[in-house]
N, C-alpha and C positions, 0 to 999 in steps of 0.2 A: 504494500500500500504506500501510494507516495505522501511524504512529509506535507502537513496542512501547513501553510503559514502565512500569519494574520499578526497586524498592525493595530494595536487603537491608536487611533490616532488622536481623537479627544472624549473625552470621558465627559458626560451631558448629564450623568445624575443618577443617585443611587436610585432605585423601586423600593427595595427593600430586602431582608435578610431572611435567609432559613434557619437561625439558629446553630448552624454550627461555623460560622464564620465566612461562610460564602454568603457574599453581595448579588442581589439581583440587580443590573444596569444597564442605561440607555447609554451606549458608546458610538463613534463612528470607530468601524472596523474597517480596515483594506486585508479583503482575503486574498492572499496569493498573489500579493504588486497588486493589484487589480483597485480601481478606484473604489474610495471608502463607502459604505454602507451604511445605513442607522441599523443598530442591533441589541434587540436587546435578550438577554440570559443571564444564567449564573455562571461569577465567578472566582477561584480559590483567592483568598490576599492577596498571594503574590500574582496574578492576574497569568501563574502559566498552567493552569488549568479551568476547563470550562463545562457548563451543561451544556444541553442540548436548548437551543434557543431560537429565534428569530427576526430572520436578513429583512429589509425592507430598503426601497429605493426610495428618493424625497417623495416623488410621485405620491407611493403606497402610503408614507406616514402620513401624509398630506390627508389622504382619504381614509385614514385610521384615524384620525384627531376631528374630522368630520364627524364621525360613525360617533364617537367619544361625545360629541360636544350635543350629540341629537338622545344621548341616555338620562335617562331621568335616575341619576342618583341617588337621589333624595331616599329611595329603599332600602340604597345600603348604608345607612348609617350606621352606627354602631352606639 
């Protein structure tokens, strides 16, 4: 299997934690040289390991923050 290799290139904001010290966050990633991505997943402290997560182009967050801004929240309060 050939070697993944991914750049953050800017770190945009933690989501939040699972408790055992992995960060869920919104990063620009560049997978493999390849121009950066919005992504967000879990990841180790030291940021050299990762979950399984998800890629999005500007386009897609664009129309994700859409989607976001049209949910009535208010349910999930806590």
């Amino acid at each position: 299997m050939a070697e993944l290799k991914f750049e953050i290139t800017e770190h945009l904001g933690d989501i939040g934690d699972n408790g055992r010290g992995w960060t869920k966050e919104l990063n620009l990633v560049s997978w493999n040289d390849r121009e950066p991505k919005y992504d967000i997943r879990d990841w180790s402290p030291d940021h050299t390991r990762m979950g399984k997560g998800l890629t999005l182009t500007a386009d897609e967050l664009v129309k994700l923050k859409e989607i976001i801004d049209e949910l009535n929240l208010d349910s999930f309060e806590e």
